[in-house]
N, C-alpha and C positions, 0 to 999 in steps of 0.2 A: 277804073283806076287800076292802075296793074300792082298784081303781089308785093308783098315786101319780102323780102327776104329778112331772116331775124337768124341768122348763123352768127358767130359772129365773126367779126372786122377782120376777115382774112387777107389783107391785102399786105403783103410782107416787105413791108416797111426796113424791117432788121437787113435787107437788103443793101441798104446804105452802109450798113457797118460790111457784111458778109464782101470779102475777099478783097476790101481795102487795105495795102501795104500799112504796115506802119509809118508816118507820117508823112504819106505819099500827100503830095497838095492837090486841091480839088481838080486845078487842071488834066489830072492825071485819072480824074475817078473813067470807073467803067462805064459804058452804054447804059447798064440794067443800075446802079448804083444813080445815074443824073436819071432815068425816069423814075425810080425811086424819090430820091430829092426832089423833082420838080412835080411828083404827088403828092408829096407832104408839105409841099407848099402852096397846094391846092392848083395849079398849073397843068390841070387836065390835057389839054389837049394836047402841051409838050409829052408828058405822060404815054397819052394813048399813042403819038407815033413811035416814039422810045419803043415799047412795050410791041404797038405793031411790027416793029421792023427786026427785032430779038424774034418774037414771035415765028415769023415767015423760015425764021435759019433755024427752027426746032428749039427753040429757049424754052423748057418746060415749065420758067418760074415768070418769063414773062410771058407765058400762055396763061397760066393761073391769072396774074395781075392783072394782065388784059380783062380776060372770063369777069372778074369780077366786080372791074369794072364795068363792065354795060350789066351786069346782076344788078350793083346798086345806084344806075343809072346816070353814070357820073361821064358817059361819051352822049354825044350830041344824039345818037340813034340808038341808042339801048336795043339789043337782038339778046335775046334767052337761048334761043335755036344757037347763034353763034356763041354764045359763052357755052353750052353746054356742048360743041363740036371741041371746043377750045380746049374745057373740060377732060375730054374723054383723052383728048392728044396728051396734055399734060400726067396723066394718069399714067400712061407708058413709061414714066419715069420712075421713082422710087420714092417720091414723095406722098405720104398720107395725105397731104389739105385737100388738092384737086378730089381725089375719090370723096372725101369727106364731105367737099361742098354739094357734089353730086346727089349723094345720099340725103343731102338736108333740101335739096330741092326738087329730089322727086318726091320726099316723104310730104313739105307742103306743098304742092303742086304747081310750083311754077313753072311746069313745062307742062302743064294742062291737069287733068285731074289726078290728085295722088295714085301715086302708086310706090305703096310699102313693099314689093317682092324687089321691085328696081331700087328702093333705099336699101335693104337690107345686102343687098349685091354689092353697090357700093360701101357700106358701112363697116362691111367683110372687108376688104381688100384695105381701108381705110384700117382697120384694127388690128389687121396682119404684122401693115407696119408700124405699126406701135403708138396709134392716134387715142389715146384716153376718151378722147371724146368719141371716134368711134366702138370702141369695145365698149362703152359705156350703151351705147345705143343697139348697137349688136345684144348685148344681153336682155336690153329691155324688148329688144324686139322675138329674142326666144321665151323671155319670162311671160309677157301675156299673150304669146303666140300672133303678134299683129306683122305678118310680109315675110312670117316663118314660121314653120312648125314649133306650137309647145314645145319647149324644152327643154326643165329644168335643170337641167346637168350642165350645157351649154352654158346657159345662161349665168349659171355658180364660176364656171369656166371662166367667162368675161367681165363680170361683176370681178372677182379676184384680178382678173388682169388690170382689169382701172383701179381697182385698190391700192395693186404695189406702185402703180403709177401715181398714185397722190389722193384721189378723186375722192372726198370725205364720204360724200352719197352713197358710192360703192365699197365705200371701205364700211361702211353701218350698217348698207345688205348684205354682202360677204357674210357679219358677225350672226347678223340673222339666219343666216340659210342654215349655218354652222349651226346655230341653236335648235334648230327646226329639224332639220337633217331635212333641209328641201334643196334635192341637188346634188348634193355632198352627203357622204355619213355622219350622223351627228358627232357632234365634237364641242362640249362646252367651253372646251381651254383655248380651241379655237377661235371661239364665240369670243370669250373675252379676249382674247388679241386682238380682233378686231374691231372689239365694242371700245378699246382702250386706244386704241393706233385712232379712231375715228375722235373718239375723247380728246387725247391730244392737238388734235388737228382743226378744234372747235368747233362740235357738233354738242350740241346741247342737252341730248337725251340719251348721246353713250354713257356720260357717268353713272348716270343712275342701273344702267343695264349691267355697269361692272361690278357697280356695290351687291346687283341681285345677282350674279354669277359667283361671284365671292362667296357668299351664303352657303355658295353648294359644293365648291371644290376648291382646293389648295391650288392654286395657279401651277402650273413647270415653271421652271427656268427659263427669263424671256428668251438667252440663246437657242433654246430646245424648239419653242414656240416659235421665233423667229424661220429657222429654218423647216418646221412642219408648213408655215404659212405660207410659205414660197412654192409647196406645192400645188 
């Protein structure tokens, strides 16, 4: 039974809206826009030539949608080898997903047996450009040392970069490391910005970390805090 892949549903649908005129009629939509549409209307095989034929003339996002296609087996011949040549093409581009998917499939091995130094590579280049999900996993991959050297400071690095990016998880490590001074210098106040931004954001066990930060220090000014957090 072959892998599954468990990334998720990268397949960019939002296509259909992306660089349609305002009320341009469908007659008019683009190539990548109707293999768009005729994926989400389950119309695979319209799809995959659409996508094949963008593909061949360097279309980095119908190289991705291709790729992902035979990933989650949705062309009559699924090739892993060919989505990840696809992959790698699409990568030359400036888009995070292609590296991204990369990185989630060599971490579970669908291109043969894992291998976390090739996620980690990818998961870089994915987080450069400003993929949450990658820096999310780039840090986890410095913080227990798995496809990269221990790293605690890194790791404080990337966790804070998917923080400001949204990411509750890393916004509640972030507060921790800040508590701990693992990574970073310690910093209570930063601690509770973090434990409170995560708070907000509906994590369940920040309030209580704010009420015991509280205890022990008069917060700053969230303006002061805000702007220390961004470092």
């Amino acid at each position: 039974m072959p892998k599954r892949f468990t990334g998720r549903r990268h397949l960019l649908l939002l296509a259909l809206a992306l660089g349609m005129p305002p009320g341009a009629a469908a007659a008019e939509a683009t190539a990548q826009q109707r293999a768009a549409r005729a994926y989400s209307n389950g119309q695979f095989k319209q799809a995959q030539a659409e996508f094949e034929r963008l593909a061949r003339r360097g279309d980095t996002l119908a190289q991705f949608n291709l790729a992902m296609m035979h990933v989650r087996g949705e062309v009559p011949h699924p090739d892993l080898q060919a989505a990840q040549r696809l992959l790698e093409k699409a990568s030359r581009g400036d888009s995070w997903r292609a590296p991204l998917a990369l990185g989630q499939m060599h971490e579970q091995g669908l291109l043969g047996a894992p291998d976390l130094p090739q996620a980690t590579r990818w998961y870089t280049l994915a987080a450069e450009r400003g993929s949450v999900e990658g820096q999310l996993a780039l840090a986890t991959a410095y913080y227990l040392g798995r496809g990269a050297l221990h790293d605690p400071t890194q790791a404080a690095h990337w966790y804070r970069e998917a923080a400001k990016g949204g990411d509750v998880g890393a916004q509640y490590l972030t507060a921790s490391m800040y508590e701990q001074g693992d990574g970073v210098a310690l910093d209570l106040r930063l601690a509770r910005y973090w434990y409170e931004t995560a708070a907000r954001n509906g994590d369940l066990v920040a309030p209580a970390k704010v009420k015991e930060l509280d205890a022990k220090l008069a917060p700053l000014p969230a303006t002061d805090l805000r702007e220390q957090a961004g470092r």
